[in-house]
C-alpha positions as a Markdown table, in Angstrom:
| # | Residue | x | y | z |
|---|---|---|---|---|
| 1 | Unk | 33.6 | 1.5 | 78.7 |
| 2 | Unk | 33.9 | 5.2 | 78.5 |
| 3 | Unk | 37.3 | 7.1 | 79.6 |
| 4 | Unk | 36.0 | 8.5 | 83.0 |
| 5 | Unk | 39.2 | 11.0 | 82.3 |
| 6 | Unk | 36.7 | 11.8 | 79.6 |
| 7 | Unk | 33.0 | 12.5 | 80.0 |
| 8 | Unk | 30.6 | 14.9 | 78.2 |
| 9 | Unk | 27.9 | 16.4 | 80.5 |
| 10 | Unk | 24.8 | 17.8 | 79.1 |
| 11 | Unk | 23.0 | 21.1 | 80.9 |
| 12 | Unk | 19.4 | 22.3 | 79.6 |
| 13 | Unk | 16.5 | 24.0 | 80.7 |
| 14 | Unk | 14.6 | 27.4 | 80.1 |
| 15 | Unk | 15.9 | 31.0 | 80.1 |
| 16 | Unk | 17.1 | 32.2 | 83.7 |
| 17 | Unk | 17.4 | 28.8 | 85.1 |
| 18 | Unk | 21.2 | 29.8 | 85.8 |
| 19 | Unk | 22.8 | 27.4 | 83.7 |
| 20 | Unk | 25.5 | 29.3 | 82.3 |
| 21 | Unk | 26.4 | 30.5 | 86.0 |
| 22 | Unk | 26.2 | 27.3 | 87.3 |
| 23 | Unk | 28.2 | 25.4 | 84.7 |
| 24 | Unk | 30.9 | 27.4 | 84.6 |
| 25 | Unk | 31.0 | 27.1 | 87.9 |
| 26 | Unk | 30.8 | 23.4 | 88.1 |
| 27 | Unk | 33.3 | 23.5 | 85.3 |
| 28 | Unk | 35.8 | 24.8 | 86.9 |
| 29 | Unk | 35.3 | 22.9 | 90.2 |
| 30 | Unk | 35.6 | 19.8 | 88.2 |
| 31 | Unk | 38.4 | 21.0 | 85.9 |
| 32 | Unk | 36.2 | 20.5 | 82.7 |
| 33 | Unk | 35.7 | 22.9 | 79.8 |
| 34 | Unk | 32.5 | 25.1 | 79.8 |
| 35 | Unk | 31.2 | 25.2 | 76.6 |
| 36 | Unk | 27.8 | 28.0 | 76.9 |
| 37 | Unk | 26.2 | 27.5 | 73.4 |
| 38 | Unk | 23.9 | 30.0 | 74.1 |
| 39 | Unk | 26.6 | 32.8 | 74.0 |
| 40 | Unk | 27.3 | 31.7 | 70.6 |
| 41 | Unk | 23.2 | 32.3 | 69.7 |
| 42 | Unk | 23.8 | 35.1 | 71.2 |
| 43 | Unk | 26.5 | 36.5 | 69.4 |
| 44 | Unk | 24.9 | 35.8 | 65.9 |
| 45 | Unk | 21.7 | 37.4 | 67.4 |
| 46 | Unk | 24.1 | 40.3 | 68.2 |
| 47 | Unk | 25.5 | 40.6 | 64.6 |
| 48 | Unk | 21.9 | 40.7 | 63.4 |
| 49 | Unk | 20.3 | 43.1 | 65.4 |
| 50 | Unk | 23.3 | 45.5 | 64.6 |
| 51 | Unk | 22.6 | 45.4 | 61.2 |
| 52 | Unk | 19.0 | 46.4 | 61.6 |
| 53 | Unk | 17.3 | 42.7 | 60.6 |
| 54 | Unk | 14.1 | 41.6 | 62.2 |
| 55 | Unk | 14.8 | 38.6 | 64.3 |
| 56 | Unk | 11.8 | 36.5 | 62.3 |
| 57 | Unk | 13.4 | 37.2 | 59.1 |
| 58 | Unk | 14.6 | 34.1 | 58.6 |
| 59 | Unk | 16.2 | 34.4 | 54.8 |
| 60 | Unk | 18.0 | 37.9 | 56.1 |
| 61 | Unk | 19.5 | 35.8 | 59.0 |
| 62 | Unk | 20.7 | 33.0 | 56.8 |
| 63 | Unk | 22.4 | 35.7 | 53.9 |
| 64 | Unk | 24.2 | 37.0 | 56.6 |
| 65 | Unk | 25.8 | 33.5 | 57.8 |
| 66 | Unk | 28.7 | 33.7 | 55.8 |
| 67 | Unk | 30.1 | 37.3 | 57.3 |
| 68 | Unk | 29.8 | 35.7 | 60.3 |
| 69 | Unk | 32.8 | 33.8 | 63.0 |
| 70 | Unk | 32.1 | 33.0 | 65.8 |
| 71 | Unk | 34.8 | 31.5 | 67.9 |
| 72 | Unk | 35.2 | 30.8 | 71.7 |
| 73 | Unk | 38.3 | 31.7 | 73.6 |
| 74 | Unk | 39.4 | 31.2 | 77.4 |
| 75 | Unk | 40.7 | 33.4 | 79.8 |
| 76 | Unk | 42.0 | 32.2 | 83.1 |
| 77 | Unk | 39.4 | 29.4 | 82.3 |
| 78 | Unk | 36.4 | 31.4 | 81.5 |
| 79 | Unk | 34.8 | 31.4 | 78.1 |
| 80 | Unk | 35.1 | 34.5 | 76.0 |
| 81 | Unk | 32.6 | 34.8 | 73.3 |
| 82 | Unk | 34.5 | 36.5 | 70.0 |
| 83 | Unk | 32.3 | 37.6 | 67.2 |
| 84 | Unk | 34.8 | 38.3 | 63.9 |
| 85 | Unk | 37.4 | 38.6 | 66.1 |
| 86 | Unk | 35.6 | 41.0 | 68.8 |
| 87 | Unk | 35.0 | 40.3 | 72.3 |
| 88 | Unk | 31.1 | 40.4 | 72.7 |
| 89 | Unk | 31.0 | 38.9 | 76.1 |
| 90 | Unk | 29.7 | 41.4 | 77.7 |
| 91 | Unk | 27.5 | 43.2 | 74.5 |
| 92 | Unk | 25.7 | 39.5 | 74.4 |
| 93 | Unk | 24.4 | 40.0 | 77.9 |
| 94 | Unk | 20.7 | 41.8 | 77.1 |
| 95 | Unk | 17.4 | 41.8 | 77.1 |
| 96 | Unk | 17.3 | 42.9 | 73.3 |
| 97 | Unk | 20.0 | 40.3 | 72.4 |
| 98 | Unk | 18.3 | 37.3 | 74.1 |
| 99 | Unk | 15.2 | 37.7 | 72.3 |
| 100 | Unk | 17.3 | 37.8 | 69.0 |
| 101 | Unk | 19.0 | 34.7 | 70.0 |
| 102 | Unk | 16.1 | 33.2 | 70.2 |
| 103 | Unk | 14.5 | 33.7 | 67.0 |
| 104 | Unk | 18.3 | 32.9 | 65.4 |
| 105 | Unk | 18.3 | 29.4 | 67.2 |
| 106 | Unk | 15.3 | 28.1 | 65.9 |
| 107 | Unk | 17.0 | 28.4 | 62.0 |
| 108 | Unk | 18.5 | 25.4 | 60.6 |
| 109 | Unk | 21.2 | 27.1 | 58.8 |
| 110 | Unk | 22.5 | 28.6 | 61.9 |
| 111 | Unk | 22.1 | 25.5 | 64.1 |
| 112 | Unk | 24.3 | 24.0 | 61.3 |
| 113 | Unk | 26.7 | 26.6 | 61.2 |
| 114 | Unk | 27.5 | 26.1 | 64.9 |
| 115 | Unk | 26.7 | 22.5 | 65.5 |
| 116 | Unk | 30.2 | 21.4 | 64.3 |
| 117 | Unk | 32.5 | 23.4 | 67.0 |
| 118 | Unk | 30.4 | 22.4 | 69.8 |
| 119 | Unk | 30.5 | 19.0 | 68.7 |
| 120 | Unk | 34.4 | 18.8 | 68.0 |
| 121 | Unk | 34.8 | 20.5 | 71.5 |
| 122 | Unk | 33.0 | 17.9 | 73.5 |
| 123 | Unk | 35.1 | 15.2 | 71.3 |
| 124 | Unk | 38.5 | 16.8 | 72.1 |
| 125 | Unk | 37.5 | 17.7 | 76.2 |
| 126 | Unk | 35.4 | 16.5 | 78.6 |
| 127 | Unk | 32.9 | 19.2 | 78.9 |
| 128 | Unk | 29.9 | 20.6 | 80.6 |
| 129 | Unk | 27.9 | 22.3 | 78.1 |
| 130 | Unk | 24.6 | 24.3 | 78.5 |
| 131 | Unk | 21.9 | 25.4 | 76.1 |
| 132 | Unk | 18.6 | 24.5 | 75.2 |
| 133 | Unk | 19.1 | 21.2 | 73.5 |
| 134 | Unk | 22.4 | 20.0 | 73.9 |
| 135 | Unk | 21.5 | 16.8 | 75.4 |
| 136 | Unk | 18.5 | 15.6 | 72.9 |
| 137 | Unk | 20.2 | 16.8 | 69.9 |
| 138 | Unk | 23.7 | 18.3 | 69.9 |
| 139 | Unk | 24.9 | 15.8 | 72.5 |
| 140 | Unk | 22.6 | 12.9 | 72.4 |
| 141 | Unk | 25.3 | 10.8 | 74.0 |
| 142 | Unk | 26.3 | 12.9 | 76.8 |
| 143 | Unk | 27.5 | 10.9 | 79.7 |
| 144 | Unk | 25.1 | 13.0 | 82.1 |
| 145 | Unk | 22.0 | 15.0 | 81.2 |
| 146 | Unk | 21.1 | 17.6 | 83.2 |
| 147 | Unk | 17.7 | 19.7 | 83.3 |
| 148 | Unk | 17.8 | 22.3 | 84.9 |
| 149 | Unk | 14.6 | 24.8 | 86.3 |
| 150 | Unk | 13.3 | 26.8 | 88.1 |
| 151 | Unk | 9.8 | 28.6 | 88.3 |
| 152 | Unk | 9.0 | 31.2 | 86.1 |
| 153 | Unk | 8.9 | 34.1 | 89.2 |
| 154 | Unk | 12.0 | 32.7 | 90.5 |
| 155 | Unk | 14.0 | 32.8 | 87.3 |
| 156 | Unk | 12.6 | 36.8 | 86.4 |
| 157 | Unk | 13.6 | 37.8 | 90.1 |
| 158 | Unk | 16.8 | 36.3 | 89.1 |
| 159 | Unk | 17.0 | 38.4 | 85.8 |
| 160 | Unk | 15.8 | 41.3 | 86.8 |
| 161 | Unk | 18.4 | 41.6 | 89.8 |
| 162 | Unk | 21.3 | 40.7 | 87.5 |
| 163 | Unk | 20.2 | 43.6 | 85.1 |
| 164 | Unk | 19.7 | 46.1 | 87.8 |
| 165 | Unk | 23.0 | 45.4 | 88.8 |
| 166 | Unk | 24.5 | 45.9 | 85.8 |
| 167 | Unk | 22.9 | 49.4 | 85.7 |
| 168 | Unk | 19.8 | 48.6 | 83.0 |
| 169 | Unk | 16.6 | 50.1 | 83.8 |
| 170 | Unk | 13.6 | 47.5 | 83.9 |
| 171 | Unk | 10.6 | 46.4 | 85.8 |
| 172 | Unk | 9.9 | 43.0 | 87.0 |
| 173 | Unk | 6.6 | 42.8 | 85.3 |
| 174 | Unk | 8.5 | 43.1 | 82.2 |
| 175 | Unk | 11.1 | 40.6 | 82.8 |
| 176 | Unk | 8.5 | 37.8 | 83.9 |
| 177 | Unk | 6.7 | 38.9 | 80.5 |
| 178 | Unk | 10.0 | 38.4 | 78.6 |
| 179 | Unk | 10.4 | 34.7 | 80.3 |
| 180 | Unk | 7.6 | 33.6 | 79.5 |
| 181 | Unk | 7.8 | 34.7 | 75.9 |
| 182 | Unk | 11.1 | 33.3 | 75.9 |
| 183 | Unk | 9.6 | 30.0 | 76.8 |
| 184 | Unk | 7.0 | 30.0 | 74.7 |
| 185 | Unk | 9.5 | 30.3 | 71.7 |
| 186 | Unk | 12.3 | 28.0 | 72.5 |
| 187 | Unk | 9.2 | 25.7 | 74.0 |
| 188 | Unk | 7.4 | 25.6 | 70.2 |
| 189 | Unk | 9.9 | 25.9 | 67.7 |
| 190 | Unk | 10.1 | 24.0 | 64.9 |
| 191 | Unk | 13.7 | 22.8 | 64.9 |
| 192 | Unk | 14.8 | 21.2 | 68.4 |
| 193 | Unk | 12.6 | 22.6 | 70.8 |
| 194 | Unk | 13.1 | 22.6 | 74.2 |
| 195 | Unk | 12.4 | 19.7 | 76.0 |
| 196 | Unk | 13.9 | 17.7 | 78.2 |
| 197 | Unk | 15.6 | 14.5 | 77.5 |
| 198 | Unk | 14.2 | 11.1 | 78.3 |
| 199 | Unk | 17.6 | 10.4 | 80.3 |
| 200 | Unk | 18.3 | 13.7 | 81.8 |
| 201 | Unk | 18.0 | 14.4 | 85.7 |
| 202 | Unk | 15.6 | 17.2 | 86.9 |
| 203 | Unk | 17.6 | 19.5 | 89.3 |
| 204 | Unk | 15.2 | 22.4 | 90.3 |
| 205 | Unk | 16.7 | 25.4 | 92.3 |
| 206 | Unk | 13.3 | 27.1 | 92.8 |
| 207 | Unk | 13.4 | 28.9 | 96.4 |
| 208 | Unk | 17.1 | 28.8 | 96.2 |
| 209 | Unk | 20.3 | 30.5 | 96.6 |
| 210 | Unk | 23.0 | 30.3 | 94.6 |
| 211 | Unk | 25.4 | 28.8 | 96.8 |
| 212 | Unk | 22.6 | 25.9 | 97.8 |
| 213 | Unk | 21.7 | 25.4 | 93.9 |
| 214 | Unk | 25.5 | 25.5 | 92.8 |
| 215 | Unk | 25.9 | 22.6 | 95.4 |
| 216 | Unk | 22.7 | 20.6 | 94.1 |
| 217 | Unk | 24.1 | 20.9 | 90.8 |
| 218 | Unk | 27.8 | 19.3 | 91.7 |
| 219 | Unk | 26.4 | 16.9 | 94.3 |
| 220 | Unk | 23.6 | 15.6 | 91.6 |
| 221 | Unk | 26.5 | 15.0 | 88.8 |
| 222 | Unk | 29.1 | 13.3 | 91.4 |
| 223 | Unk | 26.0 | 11.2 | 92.5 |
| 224 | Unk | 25.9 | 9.8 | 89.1 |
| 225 | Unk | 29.5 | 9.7 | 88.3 |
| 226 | Unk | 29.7 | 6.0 | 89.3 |
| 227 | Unk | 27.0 | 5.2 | 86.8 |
| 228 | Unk | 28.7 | 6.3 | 83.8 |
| 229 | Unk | 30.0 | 3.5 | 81.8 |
């Protein structure tokens, strides 16, 4: 029987579903660690894009795997994303950076080079942790499995709002475009596409809030709570 003082929860689904923001917050409700794997995509597609590599070249990506730490640190229990030692939290956080995250993800070499820490994390913790394929292939014996979603429109509006307020100029039109591109790849690439698992639990927050989806979320893992054996 598994140590319910110990349980791995599994969070996926496409780009501006809200998963990071919504597991961290239902981390920290549930006093669990909040592991976003995407961060750490993000960061390597950070160190890649500074160096002036195009995100498809795939045999630049993997030369540069060896200059490259990624480690995760918490502060007043929120992850902070440290790339050779520097704070990137923040830097990670754009348009330019999530389409080089998503061209990084799909290599093997740098699934590899991150697969280990996420794994040893879950081991160590119980932990919510979000990405793209955490619960068919990183975690495919997560307690819970999550999918989370939303509908295209709703998860631009989402986007573009966050960017705005963060000062970035962009249209909508260009966000949705950027979604559904976003989809596309992570939807049809060749190593652990994004799907979702067999055993995971559609929670859609289409036509939502935050507060209302934040509450689906928790409600829909302490409804299966009992179940986890």
């Amino acid at each position: 029987m598994t140590d319910l003082k110990h349980i791995n929860i599994a969070i996926d689904g496409p780009s501006g579903a809200g998963k990071s923001t919504l597991a961290r917050r239902t981390a920290q409700e549930l006093g669990y660690i909040y592991v976003d794997t995407g961060a750490m995509y993000r960061a390597i597609g950070l160190f890649v894009l500074r160096r002036g590599i195009a995100a498809d070249d795939r045999a630049a990506v993997v030369a540069c795997l060896p200059e490259i730490t990624v480690d995760i640190g918490y502060q007043d229990g929120v992850q902070r994303i440290y790339l050779n030692g520097e704070d990137v939290s923040d830097s990670i956080r754009t348009e330019a950076v999530s389409q080089y995250a998503s061209a990084v993800s799909a290599v093997p070499e740098v699934r590899a080079h991150l697969m280990g820490l996420q794994r040893s994390l879950a081991a160590r913790s119980s932990v919510i942790m979000d990405g793209r394929d955490i619960g068919t292939v990183i975690l495919p014996d997560a307690d819970i499995k999550i999918y989370l979603t939303a509908s295209e429109e709703d998860r631009a509006m989402r986007r573009f709002l966050e960017l705005k307020e963060k000062g970035q100029e962009v249209d909508y039109d260009s966000v949705l475009e950027n979604i559904r591109q976003r989809d596309w790849n992570d939807m049809h690439r060749d190593v652990a596409p994004l799907r979702q698992a067999e055993d995971a639990i559609v929670v859609d927050t289409s036509g939502i809030g935050l507060e209302e989806s934040a509450r689906l979320l928790r409600d829909t893992i302490e409804g299966m709570m009992p179940y986890v054996v």
